[in-house]
N, C-alpha and C positions, 0 to 999 in steps of 0.2 A: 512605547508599551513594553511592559515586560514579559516579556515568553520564554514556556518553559517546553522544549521538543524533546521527548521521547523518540530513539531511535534514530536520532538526528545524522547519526553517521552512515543510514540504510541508502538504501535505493531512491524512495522517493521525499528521503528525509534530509540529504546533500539539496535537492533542489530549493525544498524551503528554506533550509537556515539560508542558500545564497541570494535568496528572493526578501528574506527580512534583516540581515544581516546589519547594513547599514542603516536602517533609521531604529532600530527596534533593540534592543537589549535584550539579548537572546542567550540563554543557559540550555546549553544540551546535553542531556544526559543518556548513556549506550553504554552496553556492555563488552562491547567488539567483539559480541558470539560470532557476528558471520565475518571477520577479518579484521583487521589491523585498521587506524585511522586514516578515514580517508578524503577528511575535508581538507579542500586546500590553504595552504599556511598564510594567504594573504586574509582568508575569509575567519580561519583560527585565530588570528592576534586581533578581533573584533568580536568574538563572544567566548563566551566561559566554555568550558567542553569537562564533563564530571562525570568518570567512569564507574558508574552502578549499574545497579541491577533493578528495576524494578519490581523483580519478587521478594526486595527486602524491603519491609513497611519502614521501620524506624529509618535507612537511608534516608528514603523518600519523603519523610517525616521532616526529618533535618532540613532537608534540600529545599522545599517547600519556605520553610519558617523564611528562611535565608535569603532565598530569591524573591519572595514573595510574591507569584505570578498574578499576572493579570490576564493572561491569557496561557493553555496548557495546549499544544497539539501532539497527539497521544499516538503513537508512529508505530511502536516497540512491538516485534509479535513476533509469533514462528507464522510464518506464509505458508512457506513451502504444503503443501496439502499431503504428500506423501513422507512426508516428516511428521505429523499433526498424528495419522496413522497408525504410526509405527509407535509413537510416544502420546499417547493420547493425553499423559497422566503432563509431561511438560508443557504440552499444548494449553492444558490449562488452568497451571502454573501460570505461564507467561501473557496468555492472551486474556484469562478471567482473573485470577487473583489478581496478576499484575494492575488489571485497569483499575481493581476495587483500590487497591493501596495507593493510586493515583488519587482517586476522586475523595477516598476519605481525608486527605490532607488538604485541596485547593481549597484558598480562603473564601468566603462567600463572596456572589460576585466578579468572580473570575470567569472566564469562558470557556470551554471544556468542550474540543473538538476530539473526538473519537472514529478510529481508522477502523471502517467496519467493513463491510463488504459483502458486494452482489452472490457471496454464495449461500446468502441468509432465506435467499429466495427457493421456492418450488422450481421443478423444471418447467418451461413455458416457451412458449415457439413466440412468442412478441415480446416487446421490449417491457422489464419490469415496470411497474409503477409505483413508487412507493406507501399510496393507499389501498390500491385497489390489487396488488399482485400476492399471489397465496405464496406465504413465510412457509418453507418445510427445506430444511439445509438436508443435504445426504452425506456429509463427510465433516470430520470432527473438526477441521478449520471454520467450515461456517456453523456451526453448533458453539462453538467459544464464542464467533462473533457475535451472534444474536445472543447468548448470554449476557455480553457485554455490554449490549445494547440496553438490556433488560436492568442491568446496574446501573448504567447513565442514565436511564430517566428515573430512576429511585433515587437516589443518592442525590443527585441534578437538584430533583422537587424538597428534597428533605434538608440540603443543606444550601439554598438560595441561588446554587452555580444554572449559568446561561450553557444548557448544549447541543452540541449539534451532532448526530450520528451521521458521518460519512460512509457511504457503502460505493467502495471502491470497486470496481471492476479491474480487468487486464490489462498492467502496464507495462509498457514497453519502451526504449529507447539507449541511451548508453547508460551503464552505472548499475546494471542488476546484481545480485550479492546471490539468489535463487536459478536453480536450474530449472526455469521453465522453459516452454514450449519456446519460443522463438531466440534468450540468449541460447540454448541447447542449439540450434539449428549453424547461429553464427559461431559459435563456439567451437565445432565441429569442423565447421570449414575454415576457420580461421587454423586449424591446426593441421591444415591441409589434407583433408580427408574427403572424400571423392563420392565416397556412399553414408549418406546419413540415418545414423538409429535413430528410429523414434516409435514414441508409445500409439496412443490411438491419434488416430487422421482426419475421424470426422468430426471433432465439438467445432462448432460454431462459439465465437468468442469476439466479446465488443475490447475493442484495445484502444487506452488512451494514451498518449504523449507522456513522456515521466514528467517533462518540465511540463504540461498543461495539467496535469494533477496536483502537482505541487501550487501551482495555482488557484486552482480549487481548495485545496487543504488552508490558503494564507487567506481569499476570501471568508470563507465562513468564519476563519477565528478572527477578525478584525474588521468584520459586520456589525453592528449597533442593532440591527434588527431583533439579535432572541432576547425576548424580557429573562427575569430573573427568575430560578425554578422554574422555567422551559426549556425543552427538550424537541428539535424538530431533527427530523430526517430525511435526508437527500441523495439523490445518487448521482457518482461520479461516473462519465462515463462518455461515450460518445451518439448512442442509441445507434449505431452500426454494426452489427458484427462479419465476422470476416470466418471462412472455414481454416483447417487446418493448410487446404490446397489451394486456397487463393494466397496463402499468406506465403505458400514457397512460391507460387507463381510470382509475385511481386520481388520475393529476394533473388532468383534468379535474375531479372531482369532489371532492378538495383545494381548486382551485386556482380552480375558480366560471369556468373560462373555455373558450368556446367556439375550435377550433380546427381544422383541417384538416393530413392527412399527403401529403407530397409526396416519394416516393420519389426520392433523387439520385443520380445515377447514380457521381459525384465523392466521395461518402459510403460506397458499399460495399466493403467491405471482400473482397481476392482469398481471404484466409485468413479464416476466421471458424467457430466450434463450433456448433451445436444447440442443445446443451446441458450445462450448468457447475454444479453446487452439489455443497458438502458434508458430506460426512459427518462431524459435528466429536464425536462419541463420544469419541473420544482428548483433545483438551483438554478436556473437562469432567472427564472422571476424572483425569488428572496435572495438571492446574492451576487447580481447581475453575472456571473460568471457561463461560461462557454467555451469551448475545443476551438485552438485557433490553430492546431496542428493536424494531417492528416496521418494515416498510417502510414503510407508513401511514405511522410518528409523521419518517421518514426524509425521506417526500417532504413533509411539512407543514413541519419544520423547513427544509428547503432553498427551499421556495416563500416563507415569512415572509422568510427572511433568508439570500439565498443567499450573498454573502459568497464569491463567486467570484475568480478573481484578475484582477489589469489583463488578464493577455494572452488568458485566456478569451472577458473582457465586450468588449474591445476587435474579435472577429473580426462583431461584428454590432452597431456602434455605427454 
């Protein structure tokens, strides 16, 4: 099949190109806003890698014609939520316009998996559900997404493409490009630092495997299951969530190292939820998929081998 990733040099966008790499004919295209290329060179000389930008239509246009995908997994965004914030106006540039300039080029027929995410959701103390949990985002990163969302199933139904809205929750593992919550934590002590800053302490947050997401994302783009001009929506996730203080309890005791928390004032965040995980019932049944990693094996793989990017490891060098 031929595939076209978006963001393919990100965080959970390295996983996928190495999960289709080999049987799949795979074009990725990144702009290397969050660092330099970082897929490895054995995996490079087995797919295209074409540095654009998404919020240039005609690129994409081009790229489109050329590759002519069969399947698009749609990766590319600003994460980061306190970036989203600050630039609301790039937030969505890259995460709204960008998608549209995607979807108005895939040829009909194609699959069109979109990276959306659990903060599309109201706050709620149980795990989201994708039909039944009230949509109200509080922060401009889930407000692009759900826009987004709102463009794939337009665009989806109007021009024949099969899609699928992934609403990704919290991940974790080696390879993050963003200074969230837990690279922030190893990042810190990896640079031998004793007292750790950090913003708020108490959201509750469901964290998935970076390689069990990535899994997720190959599933639903190379599922048979959405007909043509449909549009279904799933969440990635683990339906557990964990606090901000069970999460240092577990790296402490990963991690063999003794530490101290120092709440910063320049860390907390104006917008922020309680609580995040969940309900992933719907992708288990339409796309046999399932967490086969815990947060344990999550936070061990990321303490051996964090494999963070220059501008993460760079803000505490």
């Amino acid at each position: 099949m031929r595939v076209l990733i978006t963001g393919g040099n990100g965080y959970v966008g390295r996983e996928v190109v190495r999960l289709l790499a080999d049987e799949h004919d795979v074009c990725v295209v990144d702009n290397l806003r969050a660092g330099p290329l970082r897929i490895a060179p054995a995996i490079l000389a087995r797919i295209r890698f074409e540095q654009e930008d998404i919020e240039d239509g005609e690129a994409m246009a081009r790229l489109a014609r050329d590759v002519r995908p069969e399947a698009v997994i749609h990766l590319a965004a600003i994460h980061y939520i306190p970036e989203c914030e600050a630039d609301p106006s790039a937030a969505v540039r890259t995460n709204v316009v960008g998608t549209v300039n995607l979807l108005r080029v895939c040829p009909s027929g194609c699959r069109f998996v979109f990276a959306s995410s659990g903060a599309v959701y109201a706050p709620a103390s149980e795990p989201h559900d994708e039909a039944r949990a009230r949509i109200g985002p509080n922060d401009v990163y889930g407000l692009t997404k759900l826009q987004g969302e709102a463009y794939v199933g337009h665009l989806a139904g109007s021009s024949g493409l099969s899609a699928v809205n992934v609403r990704l929750f919290n991940v974790i593992g080696p390879g993050e490009t963003n200074p969230h919550l837990v690279p922030e934590i190893v990042a810190q002590l990896r640079s031998g630092r004793k007292t750790i800053k950090l913003g708020n302490l108490w959201p509750k947050r469901d964290y998935v495997h970076v390689r069990d997401a990535a899994r997720g994302f190959v599933a639903t783009a190379l599922n048979s299951k959405v007909e043509a001009a449909e549009t279904i929506t799933v969440n990635l996730g683990t339906s557990r969530s964990y606090s901000v203080a069970e999460v240092l309890r577990k790296l402490r005791r990963i991690a063999g190292v003794k530490f101290t928390i120092e709440q910063d004032e320049g860390r907390i965040r104006t917008v922020d939820r309680p609580h995040l995980a969940a309900d992933i019932r719907r992708i288990q049944q339409l796309f046999g998929w399932e967490p086969r990693l815990s947060i344990d094996e999550a936070l061990a793989d990321l303490w051996i081998n964090p494999d963070l990017s220059e501008r993460l490891i760079a803000r505490y060098a």
